[in-house]
C-alpha positions as CSV (number, residue, x, y, z in Angstrom):
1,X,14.4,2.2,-23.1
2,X,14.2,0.2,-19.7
3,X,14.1,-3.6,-19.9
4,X,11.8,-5.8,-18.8
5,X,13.9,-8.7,-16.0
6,X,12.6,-10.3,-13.8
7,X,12.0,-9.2,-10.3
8,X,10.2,-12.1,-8.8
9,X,12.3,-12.1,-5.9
10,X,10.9,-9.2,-4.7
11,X,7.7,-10.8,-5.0
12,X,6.5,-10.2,-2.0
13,X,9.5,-8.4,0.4
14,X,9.4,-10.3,3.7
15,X,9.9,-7.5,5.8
16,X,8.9,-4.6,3.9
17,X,9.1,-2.6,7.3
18,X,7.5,0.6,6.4
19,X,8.2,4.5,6.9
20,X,11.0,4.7,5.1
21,X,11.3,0.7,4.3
22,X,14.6,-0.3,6.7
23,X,15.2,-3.3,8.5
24,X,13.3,-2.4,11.9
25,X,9.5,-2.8,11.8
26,X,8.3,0.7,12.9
27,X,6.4,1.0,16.1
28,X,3.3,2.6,17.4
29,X,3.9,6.2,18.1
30,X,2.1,7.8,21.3
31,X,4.0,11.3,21.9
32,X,3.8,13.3,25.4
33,X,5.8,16.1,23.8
34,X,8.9,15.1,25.2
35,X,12.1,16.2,22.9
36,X,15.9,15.1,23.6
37,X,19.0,16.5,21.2
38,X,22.3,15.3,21.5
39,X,25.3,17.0,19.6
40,X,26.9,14.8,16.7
41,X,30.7,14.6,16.8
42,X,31.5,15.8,13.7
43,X,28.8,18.6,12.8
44,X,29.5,18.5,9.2
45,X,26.2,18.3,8.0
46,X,25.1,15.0,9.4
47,X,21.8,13.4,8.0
48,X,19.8,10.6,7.3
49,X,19.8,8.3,10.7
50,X,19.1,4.9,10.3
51,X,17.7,2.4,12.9
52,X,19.7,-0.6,13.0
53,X,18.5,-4.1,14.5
54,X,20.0,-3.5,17.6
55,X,18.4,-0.7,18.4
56,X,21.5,1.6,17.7
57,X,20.9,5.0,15.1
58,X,23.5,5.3,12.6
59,X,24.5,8.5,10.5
60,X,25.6,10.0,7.5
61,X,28.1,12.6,8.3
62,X,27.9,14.3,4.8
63,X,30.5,16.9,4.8
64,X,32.6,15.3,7.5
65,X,32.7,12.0,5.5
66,X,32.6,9.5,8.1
67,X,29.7,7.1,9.5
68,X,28.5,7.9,13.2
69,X,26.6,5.8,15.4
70,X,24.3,6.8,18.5
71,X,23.5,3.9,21.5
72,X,20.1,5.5,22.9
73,X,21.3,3.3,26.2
74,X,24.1,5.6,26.6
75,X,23.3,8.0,24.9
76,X,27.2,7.9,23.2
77,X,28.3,8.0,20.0
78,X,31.2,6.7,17.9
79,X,32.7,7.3,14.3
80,X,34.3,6.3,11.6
81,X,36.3,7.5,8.6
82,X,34.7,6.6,5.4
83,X,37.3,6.1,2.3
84,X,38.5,9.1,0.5
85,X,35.8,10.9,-1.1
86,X,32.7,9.4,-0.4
87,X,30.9,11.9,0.9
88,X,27.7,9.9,2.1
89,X,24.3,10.9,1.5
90,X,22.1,8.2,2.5
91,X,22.5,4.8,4.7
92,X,20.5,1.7,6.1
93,X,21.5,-1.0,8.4
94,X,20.2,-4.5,7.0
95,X,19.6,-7.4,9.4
96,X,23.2,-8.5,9.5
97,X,24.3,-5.7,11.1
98,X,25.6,-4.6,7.7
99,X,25.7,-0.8,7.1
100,X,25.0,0.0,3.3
101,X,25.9,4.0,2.3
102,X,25.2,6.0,-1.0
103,X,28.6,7.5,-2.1
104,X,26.8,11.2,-3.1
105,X,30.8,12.2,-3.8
106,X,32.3,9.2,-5.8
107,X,29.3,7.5,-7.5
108,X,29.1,4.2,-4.9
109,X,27.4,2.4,-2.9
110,X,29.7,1.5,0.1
111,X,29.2,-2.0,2.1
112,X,30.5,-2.0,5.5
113,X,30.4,-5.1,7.2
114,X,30.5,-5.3,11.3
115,X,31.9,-7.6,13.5
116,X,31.8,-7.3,17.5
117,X,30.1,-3.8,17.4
118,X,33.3,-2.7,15.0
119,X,33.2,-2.1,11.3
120,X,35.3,-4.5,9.0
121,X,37.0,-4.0,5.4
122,X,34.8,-1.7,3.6
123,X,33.5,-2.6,0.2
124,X,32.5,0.1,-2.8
125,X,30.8,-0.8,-5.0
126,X,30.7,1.1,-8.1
127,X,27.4,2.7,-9.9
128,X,27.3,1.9,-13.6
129,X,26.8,6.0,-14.1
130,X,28.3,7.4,-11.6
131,X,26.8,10.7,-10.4
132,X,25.4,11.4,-6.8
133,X,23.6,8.4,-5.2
134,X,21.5,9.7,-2.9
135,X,18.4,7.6,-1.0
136,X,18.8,4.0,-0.3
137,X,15.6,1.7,1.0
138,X,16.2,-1.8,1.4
139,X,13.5,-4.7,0.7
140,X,13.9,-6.3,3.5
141,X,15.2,-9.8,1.9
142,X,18.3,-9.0,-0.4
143,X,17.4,-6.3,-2.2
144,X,18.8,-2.4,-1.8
145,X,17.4,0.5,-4.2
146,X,18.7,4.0,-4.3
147,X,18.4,6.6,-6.0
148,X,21.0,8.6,-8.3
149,X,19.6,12.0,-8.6
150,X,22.4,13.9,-10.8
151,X,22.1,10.2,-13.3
152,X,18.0,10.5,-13.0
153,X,18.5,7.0,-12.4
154,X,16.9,4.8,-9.6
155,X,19.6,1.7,-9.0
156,X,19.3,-1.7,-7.8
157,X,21.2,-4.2,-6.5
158,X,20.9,-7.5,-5.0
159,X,23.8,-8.6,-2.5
160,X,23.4,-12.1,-3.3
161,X,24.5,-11.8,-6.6
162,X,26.3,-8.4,-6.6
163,X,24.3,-7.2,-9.7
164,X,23.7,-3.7,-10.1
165,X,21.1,-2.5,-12.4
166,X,19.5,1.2,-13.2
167,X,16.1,2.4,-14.4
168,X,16.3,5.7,-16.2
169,X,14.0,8.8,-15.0
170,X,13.9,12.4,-15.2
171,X,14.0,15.7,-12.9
172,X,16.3,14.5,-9.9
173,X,15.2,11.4,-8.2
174,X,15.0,12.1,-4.5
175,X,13.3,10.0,-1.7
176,X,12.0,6.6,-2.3
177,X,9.9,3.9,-0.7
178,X,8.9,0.0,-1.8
179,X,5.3,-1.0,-1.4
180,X,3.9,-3.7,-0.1
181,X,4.2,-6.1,-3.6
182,X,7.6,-4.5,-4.0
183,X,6.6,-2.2,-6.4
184,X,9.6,0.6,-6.3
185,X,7.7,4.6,-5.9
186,X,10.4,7.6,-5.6
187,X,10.2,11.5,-5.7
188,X,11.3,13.4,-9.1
189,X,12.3,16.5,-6.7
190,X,12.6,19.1,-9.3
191,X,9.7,18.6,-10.7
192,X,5.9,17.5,-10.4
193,X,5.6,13.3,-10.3
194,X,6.2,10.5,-8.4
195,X,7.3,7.3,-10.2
196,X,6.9,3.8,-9.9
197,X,8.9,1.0,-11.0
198,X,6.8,-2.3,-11.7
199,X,7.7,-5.0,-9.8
200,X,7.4,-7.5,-12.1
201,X,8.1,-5.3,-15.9
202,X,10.2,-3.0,-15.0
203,X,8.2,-0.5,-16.4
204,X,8.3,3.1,-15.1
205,X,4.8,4.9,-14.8
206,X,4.2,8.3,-13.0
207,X,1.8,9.9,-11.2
208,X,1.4,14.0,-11.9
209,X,1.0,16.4,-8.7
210,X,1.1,19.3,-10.2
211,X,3.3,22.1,-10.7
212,X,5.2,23.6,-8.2
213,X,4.6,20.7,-6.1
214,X,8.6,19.3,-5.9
215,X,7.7,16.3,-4.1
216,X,11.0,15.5,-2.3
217,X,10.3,12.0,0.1
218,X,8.0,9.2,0.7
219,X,7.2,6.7,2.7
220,X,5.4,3.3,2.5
221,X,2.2,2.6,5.1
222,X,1.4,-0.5,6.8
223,X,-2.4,-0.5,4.9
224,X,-0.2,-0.5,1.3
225,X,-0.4,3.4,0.8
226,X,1.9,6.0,0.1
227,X,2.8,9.3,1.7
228,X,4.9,12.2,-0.1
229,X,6.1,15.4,1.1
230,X,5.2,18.2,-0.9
231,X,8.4,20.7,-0.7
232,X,7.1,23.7,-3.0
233,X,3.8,23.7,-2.0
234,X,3.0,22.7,1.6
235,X,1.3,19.9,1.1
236,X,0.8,15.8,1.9
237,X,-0.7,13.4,-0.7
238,X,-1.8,9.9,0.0
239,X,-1.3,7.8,-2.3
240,X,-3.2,4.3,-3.1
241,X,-0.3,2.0,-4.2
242,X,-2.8,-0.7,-5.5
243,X,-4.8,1.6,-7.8
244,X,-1.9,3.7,-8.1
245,X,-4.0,7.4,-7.5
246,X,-4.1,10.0,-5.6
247,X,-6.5,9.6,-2.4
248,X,-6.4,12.3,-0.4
249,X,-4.3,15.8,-0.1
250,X,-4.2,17.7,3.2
251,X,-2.5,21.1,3.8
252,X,0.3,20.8,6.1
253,X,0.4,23.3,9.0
254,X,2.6,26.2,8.0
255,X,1.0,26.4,4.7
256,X,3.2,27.0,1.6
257,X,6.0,28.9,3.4
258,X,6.7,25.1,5.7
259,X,8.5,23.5,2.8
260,X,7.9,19.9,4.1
261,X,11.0,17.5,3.6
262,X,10.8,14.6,5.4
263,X,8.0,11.8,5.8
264,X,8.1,9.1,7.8
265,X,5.0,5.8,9.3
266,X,4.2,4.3,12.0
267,X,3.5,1.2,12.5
268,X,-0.3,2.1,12.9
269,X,-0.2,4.1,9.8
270,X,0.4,7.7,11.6
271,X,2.3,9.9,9.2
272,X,5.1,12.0,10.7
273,X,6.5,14.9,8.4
274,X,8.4,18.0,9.0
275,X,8.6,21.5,7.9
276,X,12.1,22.5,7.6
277,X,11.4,26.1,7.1
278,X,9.0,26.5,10.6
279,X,11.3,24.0,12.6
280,X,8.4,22.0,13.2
281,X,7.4,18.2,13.2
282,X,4.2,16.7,12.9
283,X,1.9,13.9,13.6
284,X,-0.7,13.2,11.0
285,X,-3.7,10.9,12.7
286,X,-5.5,10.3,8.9
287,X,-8.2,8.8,10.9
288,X,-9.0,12.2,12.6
289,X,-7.2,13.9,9.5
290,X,-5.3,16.5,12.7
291,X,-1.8,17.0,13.1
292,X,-0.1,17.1,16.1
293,X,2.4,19.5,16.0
294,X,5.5,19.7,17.8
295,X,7.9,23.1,17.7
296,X,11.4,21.7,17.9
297,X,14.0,22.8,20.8
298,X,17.0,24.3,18.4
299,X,16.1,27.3,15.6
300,X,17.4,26.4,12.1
301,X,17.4,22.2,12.6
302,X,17.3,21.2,8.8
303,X,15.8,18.1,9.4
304,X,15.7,16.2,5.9
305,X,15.1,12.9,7.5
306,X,13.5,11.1,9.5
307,X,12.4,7.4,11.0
308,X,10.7,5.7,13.5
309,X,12.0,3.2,15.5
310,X,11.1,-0.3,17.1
311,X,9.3,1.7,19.9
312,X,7.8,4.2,18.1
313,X,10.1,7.0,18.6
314,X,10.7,9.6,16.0
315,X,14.4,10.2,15.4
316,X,15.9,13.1,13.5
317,X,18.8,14.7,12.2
318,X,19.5,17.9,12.5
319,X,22.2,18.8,9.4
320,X,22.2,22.6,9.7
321,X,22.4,22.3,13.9
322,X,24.2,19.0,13.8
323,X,22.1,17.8,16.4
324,X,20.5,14.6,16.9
325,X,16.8,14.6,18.3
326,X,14.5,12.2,19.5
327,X,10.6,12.9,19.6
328,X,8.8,10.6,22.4
């Protein structure tokens, strides 16, 4: 049974930044249409990019093991080995510069500390059960979570303290996101509910979107509401984090056969989120309740995620074309 600590310190995140809760404050998007894709180094299914403070995208080159960074200035990139075994699934930058990495292949969390634009001694950090870390979100103060989808576990640890702690769930923790009174929600991918931690219990409660929904990301709004990706059924939820219930649902573009993975905010509360199966991003105005939909230059991307930077740019990862694009 979970126990009940206290998590005051979350209480509230300073910079709870949105979309997909990193470091950099999400912009405003305003797309012309205009699409840019740059090949990664290492093509070994690279995912998850992560703005950092400097305005830099780092990667997770999965397969490839080994951290990747992309200078949108000049337009270069640079990489690094990871330790043996790794094999990172999911990253953020916090505002140190410090890169933070699940360790999907050896059950860490890997801390790698920069200095001069160059990455020092790096630092894992062992999960209590192991398994396959897998999202990380970070509260904007000293806080990372991530989730542990073989474990059903969702993890947290605070880097003052180097205390580690999990919260046991069920059916494959996937994406997560941390509202605005730092109330942890993630994605049970395999099955039909998204969770939520209680910021100040510890107390798990769910919400049920039915079966064959296999809700796979979400991702926090400036207005303290939730968006989640419906993979199995086509589908977008909003979520009301306060009341904790389902407002609204809308049908994603492509229908059933899209399989939306990714899901991303502005930082006027526009809700990105792709369809991996149609190659397809869109742009989710919920004033108007249109998409915007934007066919994507390379067949076969597998986007599975996505952000938005400082100026409002979507970034993606391509991890079946190793490509990294840029929607503006």
């Amino acid at each position: 049974m979970l126990k009940a600590f206290a998590l005051c310190a979350l209480l509230p995140a300073l910079a709870i930044a949105g979309g997909s809760n990193y470091t950099v404050a999400p912009g405003v998007s305003r797309p012309a249409g205009k699409i840019s894709e740059w090949n990664v180094p290492t093509p070994k299914f690279a995912r998850d990019p992560a703005p950092a403070p400097d305005g830099r995208i780092y990667i997770a080159v999965m397969a490839g093991n080994r951290l990747a960074r992309f200078d949108p200035a000049t337009e270069r990139f640079e990489e690094w080995e990871l330790p043996a075994g790794t094999r990172p699934h999911g990253l953020v930058v916090d505002e140190r510069g410090t890169v933070w990495m699940t360790g999907n292949g050896n059950g860490t969390l890997l801390e790698i500390p920069f200095s001069n634009g160059q990455p020092q001694a790096m630092k894992p950090h062992p999960t209590p059960s192991g398994g396959t870390p897998h999202t990380i979100v970070f509260d904007g103060r000293d806080t990372l979570w991530f989730t542990n989808q073989s474990a059903n576990k969702v993890t947290r640890y605070q880097r003052g303290s180097g205390k580690m702690e999990e919260f046991s769930t069920r059916d494959g923790p996937y994406g997560l996101a941390i509202d605005r009174d730092g109330n942890v929600w993630f994605c049970q991918a395999s099955g039909q509910r998204v969770g939520r931690i209680d910021a100040r219990s510890g107390k798990i409660t769910e919400i049920d979107l039915g079966a064959g929904s296999l809700p796979r990301r979400i991702a926090a709004a400036p207005d303290n509401t939730l968006w989640v990706v419906r993979y199995g059924d086509g589908k977008l939820t909003h979520i009301d984090a306060g009341r904790q219930s389902v407002l609204k649902t809308y049908d994603m573009p492509a229908g059933p056969r899209g399989n939306p993975y990714a899901v991303t905010v502005d930082g006027a509360g526009k809700v990105w989120a792709n369809e991996i199966s149609v190659d397809t991003v869109s742009l989710l105005d919920p004033v108007t309740g249109k998409f915007q939909v934007f066919s994507l230059p390379t067949s076969n991307e597998g986007i599975r995620k996505m952000i938005v930077d400082a100026e409002g740019r979507l970034w993606y990862m391509g991890s079946h074309s190793g490509k990294l694009g840029v929607v503006r």
